[in-house]
N, C-alpha and C positions, 0 to 999 in steps of 0.2 A: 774797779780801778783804784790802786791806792796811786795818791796823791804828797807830794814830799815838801816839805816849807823848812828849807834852813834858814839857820843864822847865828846871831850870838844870843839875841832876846836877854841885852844889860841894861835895865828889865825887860821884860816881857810885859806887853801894854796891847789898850784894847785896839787899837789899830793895827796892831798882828793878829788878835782875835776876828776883830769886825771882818778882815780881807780874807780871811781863812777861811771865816761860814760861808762868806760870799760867792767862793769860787769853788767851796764844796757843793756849793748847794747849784750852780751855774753848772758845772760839768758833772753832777751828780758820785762824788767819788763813795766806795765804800768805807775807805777808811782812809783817811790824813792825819803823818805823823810828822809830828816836831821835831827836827835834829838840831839840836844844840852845836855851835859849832866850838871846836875846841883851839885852837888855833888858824885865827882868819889869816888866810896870805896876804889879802888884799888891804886890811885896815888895821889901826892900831889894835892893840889887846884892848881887851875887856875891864871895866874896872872891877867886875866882881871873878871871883875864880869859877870854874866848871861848875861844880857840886854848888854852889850858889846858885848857880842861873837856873840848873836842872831842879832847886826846888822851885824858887820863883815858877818856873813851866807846871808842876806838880801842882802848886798851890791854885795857878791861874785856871786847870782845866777839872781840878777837883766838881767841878758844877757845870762843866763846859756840853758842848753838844755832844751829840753820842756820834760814834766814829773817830774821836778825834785822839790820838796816843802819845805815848813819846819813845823817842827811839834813840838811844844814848854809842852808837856806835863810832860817834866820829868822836866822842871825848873819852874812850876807850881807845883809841887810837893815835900810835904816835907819831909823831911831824905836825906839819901844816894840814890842815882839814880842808882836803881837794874834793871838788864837788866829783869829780870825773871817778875818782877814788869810792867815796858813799855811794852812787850808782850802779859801779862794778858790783860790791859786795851786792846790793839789793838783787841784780838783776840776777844773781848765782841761786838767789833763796827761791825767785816769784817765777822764773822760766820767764814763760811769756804773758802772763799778765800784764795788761796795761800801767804802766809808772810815768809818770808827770810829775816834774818837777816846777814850780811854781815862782815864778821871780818877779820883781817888780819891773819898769818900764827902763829906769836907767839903769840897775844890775844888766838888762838884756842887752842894752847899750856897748855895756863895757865887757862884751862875752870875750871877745876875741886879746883880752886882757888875762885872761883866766889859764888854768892848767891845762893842756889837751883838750882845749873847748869844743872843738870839732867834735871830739869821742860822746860828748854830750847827745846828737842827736842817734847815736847807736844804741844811746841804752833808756832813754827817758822822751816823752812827748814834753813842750815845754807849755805853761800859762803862762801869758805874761797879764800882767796886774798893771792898769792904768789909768790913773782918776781924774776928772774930768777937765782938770786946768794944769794938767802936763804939757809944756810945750811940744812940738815937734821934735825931732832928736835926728841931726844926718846920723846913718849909720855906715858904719866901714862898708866898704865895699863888699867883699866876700861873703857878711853877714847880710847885707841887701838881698844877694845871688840867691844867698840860704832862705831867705828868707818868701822869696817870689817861688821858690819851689816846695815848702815842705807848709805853710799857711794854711789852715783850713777856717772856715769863717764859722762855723757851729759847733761849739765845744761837746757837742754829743760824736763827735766824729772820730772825737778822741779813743773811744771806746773802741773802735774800729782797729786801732794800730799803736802796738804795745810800744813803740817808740818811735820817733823821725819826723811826729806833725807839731805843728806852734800855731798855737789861739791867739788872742786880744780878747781883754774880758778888761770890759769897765767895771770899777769896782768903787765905792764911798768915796768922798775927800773929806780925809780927816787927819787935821793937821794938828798928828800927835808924833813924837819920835823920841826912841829913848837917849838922845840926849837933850833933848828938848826937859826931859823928865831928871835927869842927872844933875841938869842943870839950875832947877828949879831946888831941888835940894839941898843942891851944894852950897844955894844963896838964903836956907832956912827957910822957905816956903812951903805950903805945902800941895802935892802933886795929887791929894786925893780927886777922885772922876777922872783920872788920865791912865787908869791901872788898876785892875782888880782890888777889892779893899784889903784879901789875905797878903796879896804880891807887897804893898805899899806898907801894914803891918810889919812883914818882916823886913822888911829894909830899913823902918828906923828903931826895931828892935835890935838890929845887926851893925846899926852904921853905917852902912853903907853907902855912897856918892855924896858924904859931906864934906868932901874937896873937889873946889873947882880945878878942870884939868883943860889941856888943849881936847875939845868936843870933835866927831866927825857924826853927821848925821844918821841916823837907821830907825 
């Protein structure tokens, strides 16, 4: 089963790592790739560019678990970086192999927010990621409906159906995020134990997030 974990990763810290072994190692995938995204629809830009963040990923998984990759297709690509979009492509290479896409508890919240979100359960099984002092979340209606019909309660079930089922996978609580990390920096502090020591290296070799800016969390 490959497994798909996007995002911007401005940096990439260990609580994208920690959540990633977690739930590789929970639904047993054989490989989990990192998509850098290149243009988020949903959230401010990045403060670092592409080929920034895609080495930060490089440096971070240089020693990382085995299975885990990076797949740079959606910063090859032009426009907004629509999940429904990276999907498509994937699901044209893998046939029917099982794809899971991976998200956290409030990304799954705000699905019905997103590009063609519907088309999401044609092409990917979804995880969603949730740590143990998440509040409750109403969710829209339609996503409830989706929800009471395509849930399976044992992430090994996943393996069963190349796309259309959705888990619950509790996962760490670690209250790390990279602007939480942007932020620390931007005020001269320093963020080491929050981020690989290569990742954190190169970011104050580069400059990087030493201006404070309007933050949104990830």
């Amino acid at each position: 089963m490959l497994g798909i974990f996007g995002g911007t990763f401005d940096p990439v810290h260990f609580g994208h790592l920690r959540t990633a072994l977690e739930v590789k190692e929970s639904i047993g995938f054989t490989e989990l790739r990192f998509i850098p995204c290149h243009i988020p629809p949903h959230r401010n830009q990045p403060q670092a560019n592409s080929e920034q963040r895609l080495m930060m990923l490089k440096l971070a998984l240089l020693d990382a678990e085995t299975g885990f990759s990076i797949d740079r297709r959606e910063l090859d690509r032009e426009g907004p970086s629509y999940m429904v979009d990276t999907l498509a492509s994937l699901r044209e290479e893998v046939a029917d192999r099982p794809i899971c896409l991976i998200l956290g508890y409030d990304a799954f919240a705000s699905l019905p927010k997103w590009h063609c979100w519907r088309e999401l359960f044609n092409l990917a099984n979804l995880a969603i990621m949730r740590r143990p002092d998440s509040p409750d979340i109403a969710f829209d209606n339609e996503l409830s409906e989706i929800l009471l019909k395509r849930r399976v309660e044992k992430p090994t079930d996943l393996h069963d159906n190349p796309f259309g089922k959705i888990v619950f996978l509790n996962v760490s609580q670690l209250a790390i995020s990279a602007s939480l990390i942007r932020n620390i920096i931007a005020h001269g502090k320093s963020a080491r134990y929050l981020l690989p020591d290569s990742v954190l290296d190169m970011i104050q070799t580069s400059g990087l997030y030493r201006t404070v800016k309007a933050e949104q969390s990830n």
